[in-house]
C-alpha positions in Angstrom: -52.0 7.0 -9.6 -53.1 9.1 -6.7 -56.4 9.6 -8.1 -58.2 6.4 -6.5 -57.4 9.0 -3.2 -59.4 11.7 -3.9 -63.2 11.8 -3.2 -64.2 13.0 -6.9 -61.3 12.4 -9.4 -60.9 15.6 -11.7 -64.0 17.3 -10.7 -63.4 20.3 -8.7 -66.8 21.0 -8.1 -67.8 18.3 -6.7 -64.6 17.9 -5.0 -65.9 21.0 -2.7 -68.9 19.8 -2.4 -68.5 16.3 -1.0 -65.0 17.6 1.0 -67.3 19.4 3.3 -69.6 17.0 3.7 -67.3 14.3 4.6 -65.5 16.9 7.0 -68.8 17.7 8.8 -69.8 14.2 9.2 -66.6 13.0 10.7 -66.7 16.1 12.8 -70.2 15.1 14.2 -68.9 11.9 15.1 -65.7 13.1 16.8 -63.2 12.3 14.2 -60.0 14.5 13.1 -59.8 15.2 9.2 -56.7 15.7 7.3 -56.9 16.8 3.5 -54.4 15.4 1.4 -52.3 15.3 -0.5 -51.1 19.2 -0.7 -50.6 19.8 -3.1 -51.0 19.4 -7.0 -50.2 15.4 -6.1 -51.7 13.4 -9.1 -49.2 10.8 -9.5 -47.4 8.0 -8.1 -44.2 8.0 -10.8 -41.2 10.5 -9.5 -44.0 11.5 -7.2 -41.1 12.4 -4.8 -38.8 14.5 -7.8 -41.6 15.8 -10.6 -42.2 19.6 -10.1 -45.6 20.6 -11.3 -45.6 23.9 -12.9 -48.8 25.9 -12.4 -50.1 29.3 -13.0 -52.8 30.7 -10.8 -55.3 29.8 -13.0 -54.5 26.3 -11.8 -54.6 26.6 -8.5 -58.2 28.2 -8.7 -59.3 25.0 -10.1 -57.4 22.5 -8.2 -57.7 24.5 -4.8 -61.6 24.4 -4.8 -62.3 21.0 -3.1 -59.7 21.9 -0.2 -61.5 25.4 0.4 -64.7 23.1 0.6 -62.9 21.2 3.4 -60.8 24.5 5.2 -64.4 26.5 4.8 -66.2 23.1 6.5 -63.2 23.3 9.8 -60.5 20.6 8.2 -58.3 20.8 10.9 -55.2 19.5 9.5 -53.9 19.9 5.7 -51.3 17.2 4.5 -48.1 18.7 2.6 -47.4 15.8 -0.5 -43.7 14.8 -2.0 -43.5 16.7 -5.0 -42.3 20.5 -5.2 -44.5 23.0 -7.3 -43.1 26.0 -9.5 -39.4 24.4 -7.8 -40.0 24.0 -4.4 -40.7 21.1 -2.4 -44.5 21.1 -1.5 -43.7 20.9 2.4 -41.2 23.4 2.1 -43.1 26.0 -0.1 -43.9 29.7 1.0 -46.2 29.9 -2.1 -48.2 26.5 -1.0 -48.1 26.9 2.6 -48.0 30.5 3.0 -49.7 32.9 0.2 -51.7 30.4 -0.7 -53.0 27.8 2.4 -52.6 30.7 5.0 -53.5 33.8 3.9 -55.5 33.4 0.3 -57.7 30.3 2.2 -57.4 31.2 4.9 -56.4 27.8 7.0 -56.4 28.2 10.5 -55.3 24.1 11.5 -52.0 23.1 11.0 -49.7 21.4 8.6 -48.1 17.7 8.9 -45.3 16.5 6.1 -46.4 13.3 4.0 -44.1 10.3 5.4 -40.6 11.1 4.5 -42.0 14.4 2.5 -40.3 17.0 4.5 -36.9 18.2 2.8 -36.0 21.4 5.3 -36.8 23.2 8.4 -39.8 25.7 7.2 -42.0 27.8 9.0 -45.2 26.6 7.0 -44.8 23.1 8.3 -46.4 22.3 11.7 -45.4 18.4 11.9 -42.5 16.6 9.8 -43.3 12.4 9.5 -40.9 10.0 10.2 -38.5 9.2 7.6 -38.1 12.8 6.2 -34.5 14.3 5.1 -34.2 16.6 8.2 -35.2 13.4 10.3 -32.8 11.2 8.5 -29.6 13.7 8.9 -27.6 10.7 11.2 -27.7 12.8 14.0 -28.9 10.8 17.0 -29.5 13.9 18.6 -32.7 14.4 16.0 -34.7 17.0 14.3 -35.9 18.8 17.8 -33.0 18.4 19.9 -32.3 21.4 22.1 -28.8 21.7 20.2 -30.4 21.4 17.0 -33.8 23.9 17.8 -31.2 26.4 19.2 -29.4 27.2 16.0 -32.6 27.8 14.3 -33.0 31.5 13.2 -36.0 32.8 15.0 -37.3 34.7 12.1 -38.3 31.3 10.0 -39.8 29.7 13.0 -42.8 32.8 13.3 
């Protein structure tokens, strides 16, 4: 499972507690952090197809340790596989916008897992190799000018 990742297993207390700390140390020593995986990612099996259906009461409790991070200056949050109340974590305005933006206010940005992003969304900052956008065929890529022209400018803001 994914919980060998996280810094305190199931505790979301504690979570907080040591997320800030390890964000402030490898700030003091120059070092970038990234909170992962984003979110409600606690398992390995259909980890890219399983849809975790949560109710805000859930999200208090599992959001704690990353507002421990976000509130210690975690500069970059990493979107995970699976999609949450039916929408693909990387793709969701409920993760990456109500929620990440404006109720924790995150000010850093936003990078896909590896092959996690599933669409073009406004929410995500940086899309990892091997994602479905990236792996369309088209030689041309994901940010061609061709392809970044047909974008609506509405969903890019």
């Amino acid at each position: 499972g994914r919980n060998a990742e996280y810094l305190s297993g199931e505790d979301p207390v504690l979570g907080a507690v040591l997320a800030s700390k390890y964000v402030e140390t490898f700030h003091a020593h120059g070092i970038m952090t990234v909170a992962k995986h984003y979110g409600f990612n606690q398992q390995e099996t259909r980890r890219n197809t399983y849809d975790a259906l949560v109710d805000a009461e859930a999200k208090e409790l599992y959001y704690t340790p990353y507002k421990g991070a976000i509130a210690a200056g975690c500069l970059a949050v990493m979107c995970a596989y699976n999609k949450l109340n039916g929408h693909h974590a990387c793709a969701s305005d409920e993760l990456l916008v109500s929620d990440l933006r404006e109720r924790m206010a995150f000010k850093g940005f936003v990078v896909s897992d590896w092959a996690a992003a599933h669409q073009y969304h406004a929410g995500l900052d940086v899309a990892m190799p091997g994602s479905a956008v990236d792996d369309s065929g088209d030689p041309r890529g994901w940010y061609s000018a061709e392809r970044l022209d047909v974008l609506d400018e509405a969903s890019l803001d």
